[in-house]
C-alpha positions as CSV (number, residue, x, y, z in Angstrom):
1,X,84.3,147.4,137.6
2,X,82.8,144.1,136.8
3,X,80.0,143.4,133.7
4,X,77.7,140.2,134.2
5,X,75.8,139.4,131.1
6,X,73.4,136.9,131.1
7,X,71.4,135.0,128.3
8,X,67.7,134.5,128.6
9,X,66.6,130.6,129.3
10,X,65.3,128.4,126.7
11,X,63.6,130.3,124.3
12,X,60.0,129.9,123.2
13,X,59.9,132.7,120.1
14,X,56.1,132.5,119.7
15,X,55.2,134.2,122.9
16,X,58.2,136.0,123.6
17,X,58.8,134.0,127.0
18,X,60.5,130.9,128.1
19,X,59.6,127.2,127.6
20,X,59.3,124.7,130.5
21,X,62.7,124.5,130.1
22,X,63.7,127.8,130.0
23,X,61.6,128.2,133.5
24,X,63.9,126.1,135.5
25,X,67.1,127.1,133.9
26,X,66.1,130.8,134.9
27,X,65.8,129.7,138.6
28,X,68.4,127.7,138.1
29,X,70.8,131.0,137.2
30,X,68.6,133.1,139.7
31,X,69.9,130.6,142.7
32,X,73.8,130.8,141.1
33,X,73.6,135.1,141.1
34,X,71.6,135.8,144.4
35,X,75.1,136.2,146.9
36,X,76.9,137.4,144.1
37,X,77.8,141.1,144.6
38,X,75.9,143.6,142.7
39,X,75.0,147.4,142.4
40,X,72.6,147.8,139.5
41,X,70.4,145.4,137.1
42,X,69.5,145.8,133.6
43,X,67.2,144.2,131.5
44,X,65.7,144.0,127.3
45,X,62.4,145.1,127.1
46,X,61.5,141.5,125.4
47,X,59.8,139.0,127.7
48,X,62.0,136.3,127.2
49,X,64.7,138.4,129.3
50,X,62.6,139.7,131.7
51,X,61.7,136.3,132.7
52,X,64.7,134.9,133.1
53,X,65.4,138.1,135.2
54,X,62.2,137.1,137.4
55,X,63.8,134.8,139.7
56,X,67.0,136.4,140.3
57,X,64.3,139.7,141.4
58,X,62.5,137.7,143.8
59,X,64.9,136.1,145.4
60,X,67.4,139.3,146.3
61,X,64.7,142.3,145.9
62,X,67.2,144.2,143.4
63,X,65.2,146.7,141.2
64,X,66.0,147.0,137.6
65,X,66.1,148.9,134.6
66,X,64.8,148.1,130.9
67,X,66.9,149.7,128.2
68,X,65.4,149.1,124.3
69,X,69.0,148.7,123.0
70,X,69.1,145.9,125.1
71,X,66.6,144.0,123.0
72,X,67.9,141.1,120.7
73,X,69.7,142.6,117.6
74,X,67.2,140.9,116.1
75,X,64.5,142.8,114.2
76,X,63.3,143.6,110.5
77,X,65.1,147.4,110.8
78,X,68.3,145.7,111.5
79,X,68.3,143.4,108.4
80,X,70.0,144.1,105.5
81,X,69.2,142.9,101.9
82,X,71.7,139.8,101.2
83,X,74.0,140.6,97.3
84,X,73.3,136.7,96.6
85,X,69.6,136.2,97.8
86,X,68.2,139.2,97.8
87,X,66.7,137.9,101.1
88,X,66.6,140.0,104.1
89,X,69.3,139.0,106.6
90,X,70.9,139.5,110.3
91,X,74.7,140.2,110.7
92,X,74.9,137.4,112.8
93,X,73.3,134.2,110.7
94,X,76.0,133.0,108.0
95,X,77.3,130.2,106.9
96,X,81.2,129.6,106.2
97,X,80.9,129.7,102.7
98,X,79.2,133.5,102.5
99,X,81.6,134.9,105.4
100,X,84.2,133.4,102.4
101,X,83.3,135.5,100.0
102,X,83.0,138.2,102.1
103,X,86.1,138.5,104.5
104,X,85.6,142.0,105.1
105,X,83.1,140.7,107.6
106,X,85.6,139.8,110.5
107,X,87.4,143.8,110.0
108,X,86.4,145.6,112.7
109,X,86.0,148.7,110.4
110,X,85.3,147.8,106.7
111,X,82.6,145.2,107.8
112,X,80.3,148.4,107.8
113,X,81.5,149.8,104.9
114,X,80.3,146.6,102.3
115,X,77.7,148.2,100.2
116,X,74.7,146.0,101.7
117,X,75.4,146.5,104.9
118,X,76.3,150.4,104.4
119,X,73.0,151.0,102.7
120,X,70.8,149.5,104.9
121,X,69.8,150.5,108.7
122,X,72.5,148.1,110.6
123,X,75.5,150.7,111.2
124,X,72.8,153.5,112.7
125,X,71.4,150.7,115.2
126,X,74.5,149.5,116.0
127,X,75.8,152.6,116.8
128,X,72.7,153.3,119.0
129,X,73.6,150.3,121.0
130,X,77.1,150.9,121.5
131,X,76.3,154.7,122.4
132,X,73.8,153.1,124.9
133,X,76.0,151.0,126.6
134,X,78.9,153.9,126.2
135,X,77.0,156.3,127.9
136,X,75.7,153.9,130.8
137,X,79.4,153.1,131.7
138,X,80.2,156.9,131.7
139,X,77.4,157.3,134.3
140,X,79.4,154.7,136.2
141,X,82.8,156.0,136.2
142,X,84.2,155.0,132.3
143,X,83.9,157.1,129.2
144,X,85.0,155.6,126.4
145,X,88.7,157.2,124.8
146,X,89.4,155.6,121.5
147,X,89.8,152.0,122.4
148,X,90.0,152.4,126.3
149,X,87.8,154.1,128.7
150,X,89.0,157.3,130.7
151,X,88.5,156.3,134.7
152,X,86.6,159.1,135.8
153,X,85.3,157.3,139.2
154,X,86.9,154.0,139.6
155,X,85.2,151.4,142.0
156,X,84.7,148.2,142.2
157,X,80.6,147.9,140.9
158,X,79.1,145.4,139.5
159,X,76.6,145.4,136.7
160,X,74.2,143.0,135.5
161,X,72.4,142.7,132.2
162,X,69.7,140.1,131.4
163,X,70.0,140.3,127.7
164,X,70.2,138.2,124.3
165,X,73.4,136.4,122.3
166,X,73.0,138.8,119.3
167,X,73.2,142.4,121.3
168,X,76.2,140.4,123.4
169,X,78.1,139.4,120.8
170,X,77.6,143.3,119.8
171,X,78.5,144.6,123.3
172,X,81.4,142.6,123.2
173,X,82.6,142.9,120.0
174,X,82.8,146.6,121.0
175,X,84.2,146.0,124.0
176,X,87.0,143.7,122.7
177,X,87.8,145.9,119.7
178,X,86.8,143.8,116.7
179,X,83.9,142.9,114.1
180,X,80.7,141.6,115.8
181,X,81.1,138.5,113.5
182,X,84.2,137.0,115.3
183,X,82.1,137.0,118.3
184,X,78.9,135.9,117.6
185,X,80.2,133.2,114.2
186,X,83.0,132.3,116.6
187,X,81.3,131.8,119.8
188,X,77.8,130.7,121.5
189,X,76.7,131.7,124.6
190,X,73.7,128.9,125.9
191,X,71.0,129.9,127.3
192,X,71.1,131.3,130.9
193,X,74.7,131.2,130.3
194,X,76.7,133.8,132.3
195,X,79.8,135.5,131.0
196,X,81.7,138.1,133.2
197,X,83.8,140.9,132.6
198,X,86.5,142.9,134.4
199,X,88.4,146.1,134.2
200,X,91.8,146.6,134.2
201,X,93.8,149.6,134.9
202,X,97.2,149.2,134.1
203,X,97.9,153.0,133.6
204,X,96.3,155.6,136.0
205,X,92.8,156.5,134.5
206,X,92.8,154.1,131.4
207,X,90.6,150.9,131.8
208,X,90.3,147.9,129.8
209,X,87.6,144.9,130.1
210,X,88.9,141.7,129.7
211,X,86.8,138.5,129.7
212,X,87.2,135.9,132.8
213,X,84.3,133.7,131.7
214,X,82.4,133.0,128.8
215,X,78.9,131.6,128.1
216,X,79.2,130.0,131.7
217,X,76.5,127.3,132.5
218,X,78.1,125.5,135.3
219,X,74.6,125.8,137.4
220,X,73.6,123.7,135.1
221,X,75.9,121.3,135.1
222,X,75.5,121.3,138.8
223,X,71.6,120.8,138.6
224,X,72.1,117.9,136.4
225,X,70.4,119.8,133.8
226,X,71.1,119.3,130.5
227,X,72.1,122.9,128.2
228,X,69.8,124.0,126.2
229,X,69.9,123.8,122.1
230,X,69.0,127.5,121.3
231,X,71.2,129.2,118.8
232,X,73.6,126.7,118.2
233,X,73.7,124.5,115.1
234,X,74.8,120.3,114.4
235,X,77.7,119.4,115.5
236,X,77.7,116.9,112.8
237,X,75.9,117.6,109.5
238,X,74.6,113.7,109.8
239,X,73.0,115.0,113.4
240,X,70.4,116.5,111.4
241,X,69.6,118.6,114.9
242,X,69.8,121.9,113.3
243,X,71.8,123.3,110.1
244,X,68.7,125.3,108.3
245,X,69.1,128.8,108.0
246,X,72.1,131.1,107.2
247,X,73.3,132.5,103.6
């Protein structure tokens, strides 16, 4: 079985959609992922991903499904009250200096047990997305055992979600066995960036996904279109692009 997810374009927050920018990236990534194989589509409910999906629908007639624990992890019953700030925070959105102090963070266990993270609504919803995804791949052939999944069906399907950076990271950090903070502190995926997925099935009936591509933006590169900024920070602090934000 192969995963495809995909980033939404250039974001533009205030109306839940895509800038300019975004618009031609999407058909940009819609034109890459039309002859690609594929046997189902899935989308957030948020209209930044559902237009990025837009193109890719009209140009191979795929239907789709919307799934809520799809949406970005990204809302005020995910945040948790910071033990510095007492500001209200996502899981994703710290600085070096915080994760520091707090190394428990990058555990793929005790990150949920630190007491502000434990009392607050962040391990329910992440469960509910990793139960969500779990529970799609057992309709497809893989129920989760432990670390693995049990091969119930194999096959070779394809699946495709049009999604966000935050609930990736998640998905993956679940899928790769480790604290969502390695993935989405340690990596970026741009936007309409493509990163794929793959099972392996060394042992009869126990699957693995391992990653063949990451944060893929090659159509862009192609188009002569320059990446998008969205969700990364300076490179340099003197770039003074974008270092705001964090704890």
């Amino acid at each position: 079985m192969k995963l495809i997810f995909i980033r939404h374009g250039d974001p533009d927050y205030s109306i839940d959609s895509l800038t300019e920018k975004g618009k031609v990236e999407a058909e940009l990534v819609g034109e890459r992922l039309k002859n690609l194989p594929c046997d189902a589509v899935f989308c957030s409910p948020l209209g930044r991903a559902k237009d990025t999906m837009k193109p890719y629908l009209e140009k191979t007639g795929k239907g789709f499904k919307i799934y809520d624990w799809l949406q970005e992890f990204a809302y005020d019953e995910v945040k948790f009250v910071s033990p510095e700030t007492n500001n209200k925070k996502f899981i994703w959105d710290f600085k070096p200096e915080f994760l520091d102090r707090y190394p428990d963070f990058f555990d793929k266990d005790k990150w949920k047990e630190l007491e502000f993270i434990k009392n607050s609504n962040v391990p329910k919803a992440t469960k509910a997305v990793f139960d969500g995804f779990d529970n799609l791949l057992k309709e497809f052939g893989y129920e989760r055992q432990g670390t693995y999944y049990k091969v119930t069906k194999e096959n070779h399907k394809t699946l495709m979600f049009f999604c966000h950076f935050g609930v990736e990271a998640l998905i993956l950090s679940h899928l790769f066995n480790c604290s969502p903070s390695v993935v989405s502190h340690n990596f970026i995926a741009l936007p309409t960036s493509v990163t794929t997925l793959i099972t392996e099935e060394r042992n009869k009936g126990e699957a693995y996904f391992r990653c063949q591509q990451f944060g893929d933006i090659s159509h862009l590169y192609k188009a002569g279109e320059e990446p998008a900024f969205a969700g990364r920070f300076c490179e340099c602090y003197s770039d003074d692009t974008r270092h705001e934000n964090g704890e």
